[in-house]
N, C-alpha and C positions, 0 to 999 in steps of 0.2 A: 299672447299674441306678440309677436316679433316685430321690433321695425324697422326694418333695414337699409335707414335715412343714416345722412349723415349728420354729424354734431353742427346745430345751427352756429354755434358759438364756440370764439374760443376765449378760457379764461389769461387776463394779463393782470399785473399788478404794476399802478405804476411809478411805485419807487424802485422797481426793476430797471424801469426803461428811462427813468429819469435820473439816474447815477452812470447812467453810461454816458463815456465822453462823446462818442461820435454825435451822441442824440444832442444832449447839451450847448453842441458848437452848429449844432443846424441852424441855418436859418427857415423862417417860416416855411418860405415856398419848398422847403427840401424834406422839411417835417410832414407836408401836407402829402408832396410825393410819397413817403415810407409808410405813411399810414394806408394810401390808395394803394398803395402794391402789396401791402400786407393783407385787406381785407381781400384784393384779387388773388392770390395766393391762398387765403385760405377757403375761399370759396371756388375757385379752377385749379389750383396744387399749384399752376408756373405761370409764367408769361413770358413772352420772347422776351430771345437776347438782343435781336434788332431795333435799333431805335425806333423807327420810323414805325415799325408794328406793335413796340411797345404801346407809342405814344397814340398810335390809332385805336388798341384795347381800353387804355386809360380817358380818353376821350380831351387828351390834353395836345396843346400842341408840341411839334419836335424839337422843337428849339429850347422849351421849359425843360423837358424832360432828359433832353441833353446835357444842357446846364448843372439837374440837381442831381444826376444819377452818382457820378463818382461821391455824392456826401452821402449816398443812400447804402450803396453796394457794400457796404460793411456789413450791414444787416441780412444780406441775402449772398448765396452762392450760384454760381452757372455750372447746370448739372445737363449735359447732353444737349446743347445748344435752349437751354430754357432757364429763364431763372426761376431760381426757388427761395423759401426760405424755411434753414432747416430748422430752427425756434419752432416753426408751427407745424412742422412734417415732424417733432419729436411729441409734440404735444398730443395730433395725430395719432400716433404709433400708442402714447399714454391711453387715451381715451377706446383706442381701440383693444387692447389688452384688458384695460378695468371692464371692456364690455364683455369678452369671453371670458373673463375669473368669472364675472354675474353669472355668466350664460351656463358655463361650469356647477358653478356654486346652487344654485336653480335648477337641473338635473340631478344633482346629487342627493338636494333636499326631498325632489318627487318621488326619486328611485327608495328613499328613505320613509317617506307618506305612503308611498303605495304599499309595499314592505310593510308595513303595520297592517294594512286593511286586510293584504291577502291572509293576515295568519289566522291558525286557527280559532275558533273563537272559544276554546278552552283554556288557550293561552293568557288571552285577555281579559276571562273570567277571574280566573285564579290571579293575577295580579291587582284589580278590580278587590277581590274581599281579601288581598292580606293585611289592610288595614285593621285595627282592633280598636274595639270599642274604648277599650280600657284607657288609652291614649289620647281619646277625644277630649277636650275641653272646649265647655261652651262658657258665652259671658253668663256671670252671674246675674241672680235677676232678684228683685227684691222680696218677691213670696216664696215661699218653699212649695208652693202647690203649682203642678203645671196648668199650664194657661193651653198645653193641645190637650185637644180631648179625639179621642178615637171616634171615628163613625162605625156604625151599624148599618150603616147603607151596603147595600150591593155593589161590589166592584165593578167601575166602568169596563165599555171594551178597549176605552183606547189606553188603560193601566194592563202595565203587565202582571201578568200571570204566574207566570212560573216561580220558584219557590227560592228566595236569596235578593227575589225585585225590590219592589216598594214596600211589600211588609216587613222585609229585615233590614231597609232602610229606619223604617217607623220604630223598629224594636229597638235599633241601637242608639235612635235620636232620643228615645222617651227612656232607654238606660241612661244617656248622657245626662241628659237634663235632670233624672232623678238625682246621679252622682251629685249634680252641680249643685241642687236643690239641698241636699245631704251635708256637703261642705260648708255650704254657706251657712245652714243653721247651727252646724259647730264651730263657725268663726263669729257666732252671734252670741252663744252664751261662752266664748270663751271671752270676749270683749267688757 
């Protein structure tokens, strides 16, 4: 399922924003401003270039906003009568690119999953037993006598059936374990 929201957040670091001179020489109330137009910015992308409409979005008065803007406006550009700030319209752009490589990457992966299910299922056989027994190795166990024992019961119906299932599963487990069984009593009298 897709969610076609945008990024509630943006990520800042702030030994970023605390090495820069313009920030450093702010005083509070201008600090306060840059942070209020950054998060309206990133939340509406611009806000006017007009004072007067600024200071009525920011819910500050005109006179404040008059005051701190020339110690703000470093941090932001005027693009087509709105300011912006292009820090967080690149961050933007970041986030929205990492989300089509997923979106990418996540198609590519299904078209690849699906592509396994649709093949034949001979294909999948024969990969499935090119495994050999011969190559198995189980942990050693202290008896040489296996501890499975085969049943004489009647095969369920919900075991499979056909011939390569579960009983040449059991054949090659109770070879293995013989092997392992075999080794290990020749690591006992050779000790």
């Amino acid at each position: 399922m897709s969610q076609n929201r945008d990024a509630p957040a943006f990520q800042e670091y702030a030994a970023a924003m605390l090495s820069r001179l313009p920030f450093r020489t702010m005083l509070l109330q201008e600090r306060g401003l840059l942070y209020t137009m950054r998060l309206e910015c990133w939340v509406n992308m611009r806000l006017p270039v007009n004072h007067g409409d600024l200071a009525k979005v920011l819910g500050l008065p005109v006179a404040e906003v008059t005051a701190s803007l020339p110690a703000v406006m470093p941090f932001f550009e005027v693009v087509d009568g709105y300011i912006i700030s292009p820090e967080l319209e690149d961050y933007r752009a970041h986030l929205a690119e990492r989300k089509h490589k997923q979106s990418q990457g996540g198609k590519r992966g299904s078209a690849i999953t699906n592509g396994k299910r649709n093949r034949p299922a001979k294909a999948a056989d024969a990969g499935a037993s090119s495994t050999s027994s011969s190559n198995s190795r189980l942990p050693r166990r202290g008896g040489v006598e296996s501890s499975v024992q085969t049943s004489t019961a009647q095969q369920s119906q919900n075991q499979p059936s056909e011939k390569g299932g579960v009983d040449s599963f059991v054949a090659e487990y109770e070879a293995a374990e013989s092997f392992a069984a075999n080794d290990y009593a020749k690591a006992s009298r050779g000790a």
